[in-house]
Structures are given as C-alpha cells and as structure tokens.
C-alpha positions as CSV (number, residue, x, y, z in Angstrom):
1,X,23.5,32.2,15.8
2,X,20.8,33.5,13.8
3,X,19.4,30.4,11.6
4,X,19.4,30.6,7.8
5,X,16.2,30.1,6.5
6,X,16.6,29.3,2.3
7,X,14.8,26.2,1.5
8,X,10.8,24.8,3.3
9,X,9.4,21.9,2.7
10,X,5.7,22.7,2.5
11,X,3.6,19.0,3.7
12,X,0.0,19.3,2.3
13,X,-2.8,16.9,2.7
14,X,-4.7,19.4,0.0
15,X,-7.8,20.0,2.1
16,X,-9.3,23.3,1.7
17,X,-8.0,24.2,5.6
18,X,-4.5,23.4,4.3
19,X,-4.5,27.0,2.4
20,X,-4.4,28.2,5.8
21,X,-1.1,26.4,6.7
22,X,0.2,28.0,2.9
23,X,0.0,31.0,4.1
24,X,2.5,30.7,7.0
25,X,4.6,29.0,5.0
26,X,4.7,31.7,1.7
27,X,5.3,34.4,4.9
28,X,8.1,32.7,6.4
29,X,9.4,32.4,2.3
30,X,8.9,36.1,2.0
31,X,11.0,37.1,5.1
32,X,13.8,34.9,5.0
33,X,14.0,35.7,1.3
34,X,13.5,31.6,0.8
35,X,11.7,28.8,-1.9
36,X,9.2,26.8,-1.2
37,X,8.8,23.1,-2.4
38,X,5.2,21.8,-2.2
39,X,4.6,18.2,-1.1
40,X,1.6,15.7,-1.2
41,X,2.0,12.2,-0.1
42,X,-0.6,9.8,-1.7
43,X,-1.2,7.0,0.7
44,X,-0.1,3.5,-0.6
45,X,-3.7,1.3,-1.2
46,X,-2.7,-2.2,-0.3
47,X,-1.0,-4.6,-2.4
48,X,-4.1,-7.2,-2.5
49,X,-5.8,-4.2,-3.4
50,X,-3.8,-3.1,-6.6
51,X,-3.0,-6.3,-7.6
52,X,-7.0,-6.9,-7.9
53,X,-7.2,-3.8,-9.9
54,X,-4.4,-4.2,-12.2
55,X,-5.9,-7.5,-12.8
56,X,-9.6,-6.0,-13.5
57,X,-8.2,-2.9,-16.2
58,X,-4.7,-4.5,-17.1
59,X,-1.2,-3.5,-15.8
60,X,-0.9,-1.3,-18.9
61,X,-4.1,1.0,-17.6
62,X,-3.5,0.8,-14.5
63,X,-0.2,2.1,-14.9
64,X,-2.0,5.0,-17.1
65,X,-4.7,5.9,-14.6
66,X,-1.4,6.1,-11.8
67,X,0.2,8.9,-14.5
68,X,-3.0,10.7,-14.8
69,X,-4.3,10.9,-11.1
70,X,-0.6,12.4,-10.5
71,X,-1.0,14.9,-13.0
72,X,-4.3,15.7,-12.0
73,X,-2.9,16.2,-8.4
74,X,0.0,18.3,-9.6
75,X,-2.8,20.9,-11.8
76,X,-4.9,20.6,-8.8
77,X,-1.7,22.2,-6.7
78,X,-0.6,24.2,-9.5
79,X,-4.1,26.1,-9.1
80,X,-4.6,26.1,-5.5
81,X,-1.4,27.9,-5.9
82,X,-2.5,30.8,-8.1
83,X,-5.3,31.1,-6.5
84,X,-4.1,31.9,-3.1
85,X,-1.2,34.1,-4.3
86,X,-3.9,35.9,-6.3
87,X,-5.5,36.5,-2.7
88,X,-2.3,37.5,-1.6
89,X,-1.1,39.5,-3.8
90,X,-0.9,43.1,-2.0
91,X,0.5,41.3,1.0
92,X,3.2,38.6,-0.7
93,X,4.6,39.9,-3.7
94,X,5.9,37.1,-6.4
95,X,4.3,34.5,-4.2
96,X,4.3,32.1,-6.5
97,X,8.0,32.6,-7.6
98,X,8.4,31.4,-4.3
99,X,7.3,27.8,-4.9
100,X,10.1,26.5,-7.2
101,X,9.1,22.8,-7.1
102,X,6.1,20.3,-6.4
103,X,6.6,17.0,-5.4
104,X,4.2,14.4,-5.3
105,X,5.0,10.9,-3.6
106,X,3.2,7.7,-2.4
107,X,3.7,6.2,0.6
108,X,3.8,6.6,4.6
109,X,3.0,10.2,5.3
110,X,5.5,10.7,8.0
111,X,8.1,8.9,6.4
112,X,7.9,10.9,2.8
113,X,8.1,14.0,4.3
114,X,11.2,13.1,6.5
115,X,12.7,11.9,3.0
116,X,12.1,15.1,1.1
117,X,13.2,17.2,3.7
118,X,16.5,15.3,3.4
119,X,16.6,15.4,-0.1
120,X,15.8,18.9,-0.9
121,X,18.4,19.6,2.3
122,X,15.1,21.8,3.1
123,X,15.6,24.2,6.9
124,X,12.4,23.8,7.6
125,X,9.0,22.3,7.1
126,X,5.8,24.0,7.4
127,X,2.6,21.5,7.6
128,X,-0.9,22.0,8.9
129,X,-2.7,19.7,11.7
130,X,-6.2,19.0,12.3
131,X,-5.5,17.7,15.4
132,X,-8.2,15.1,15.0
133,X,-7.6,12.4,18.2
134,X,-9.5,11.5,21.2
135,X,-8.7,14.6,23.1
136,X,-9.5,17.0,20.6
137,X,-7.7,19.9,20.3
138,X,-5.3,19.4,23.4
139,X,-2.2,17.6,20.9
140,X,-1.5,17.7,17.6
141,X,-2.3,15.3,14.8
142,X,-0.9,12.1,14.4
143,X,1.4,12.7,11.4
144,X,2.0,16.3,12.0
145,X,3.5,14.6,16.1
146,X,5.4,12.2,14.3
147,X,7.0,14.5,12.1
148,X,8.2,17.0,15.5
149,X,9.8,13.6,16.9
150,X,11.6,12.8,14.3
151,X,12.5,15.3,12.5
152,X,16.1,16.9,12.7
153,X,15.2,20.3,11.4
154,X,12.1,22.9,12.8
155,X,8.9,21.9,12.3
156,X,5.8,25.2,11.4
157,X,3.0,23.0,12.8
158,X,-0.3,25.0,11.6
159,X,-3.2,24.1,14.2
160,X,-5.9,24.7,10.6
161,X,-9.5,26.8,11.8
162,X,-11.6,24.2,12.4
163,X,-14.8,23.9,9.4
C-alpha cells in the first residue's frame, strides 16, 4: 500500500538551522501534492514564576504582553516563511500556498506536537534535531527521540548542519 501523504505537521524550535528542516518538509508537501501546518511550542515558565510577574505588571498586562509575544512569534514565522520560499522559488513553486495554517502552543514540547498531530489528523511530521546530548551526534535530540517513541504516524527527523 502506497501511503497517502495530504496533511504534515511541521515542529519548529525557530532557530535559524530549523530553515534547514523546512526545506524537507515544503519537498515532501510538493511531491505528495500535501499542506503544511507550522508549529512552535513555547515552553511553559513556572507557575512561581508567572504568578510573580503577573503580580509585578498586573494580570491585565501580563495577559497583554502573552497576546503580543504570540503575535510577534506568529510575524516572526509568517516571514521566515516568505523568506525561504523566496529562496525557493525556482525549485518549490507556490511554496507558501503550501503552509495553510500556523499554530503556536505553550507547553511540553513533545507532548504539543503529539496533540497537533492528532488534531490536524496530520500523516506525518517533519521536525529538525540538533542532537545536542552527551554523545554528540551518535542519537538524536531529546524531543525529536521522544517524539519517534511515541508517535503513531512517521516521523522526518532532520539531523540540522551544525553552526
């Protein structure tokens, strides 16, 4: 059975490497004809942590400085975006067509990702790894690992170039 390939979940840590992994996933759009949906995962700060804070600039601000670092993420994407299907262009046409939603969450890394992948009923997820750990270079990083174990669709893991 050949697999159908129609929706990827694209995991992005938005490092300037992770353009790298982009590019395997827009590919893998292109050929299978399938849309993208970009995802970031803002790590959770503790609760001690934003409880102090919403107590220094009021629950009201802080609540408005939560709306405007998410938007800020989202142009950041939106750009990133542009920019590397305007490097693309002559070898991924309507690249960013192909991106048809961007999703920005908070929370446990692995755990979002496993999430949207359910919820967007995505076939595959394409993420990049830096492979940072004590034996450099001989597994794959922690989230991306996590993310093969548990997962119940493929996983694209990118090893990124290192800096």
């Amino acid at each position: 059975m050949i697999p159908k390939i129609k929706k990827i979940l694209y995991a992005s840590d938005l490092s300037e490497n992770a353009r790298y992994a982009f590019g395997y996933a827009a590919d893998m759009a292109k050929r299978y004809d399938a849309m993208i949906t970009f995802l970031y995962v803002m790590e959770n700060i503790s609760h001690m942590a934003e409880v102090q804070v919403k107590d220094m600039v009021g629950a009201e601000q802080w609540e408005k400085l939560k709306t405007e670092k998410r938007e800020y993420f989202k142009q950041k994407i939106k750009s990133r975006i542009e920019d590397f299907c305007q490097e693309m262009d002559s070898k991924i046409d309507s690249c960013s067509l192909m991106v048809e939603d961007i999703r920005i969450t908070k929370g446990n890394p692995t755990e979002e990702i496993l999430i949207a992948s359910k919820d967007i009923q995505a076939d595959m997820i394409v993420m990049g790894s830096n492979g940072y750990n004590i034996l450099q270079g001989a597994m794959i990083g922690g989230t991306a690992r996590k993310v093969v174990r548990k997962s119940q669709i493929p996983v694209l893991v990118i090893r990124l170039p290192e800096k």
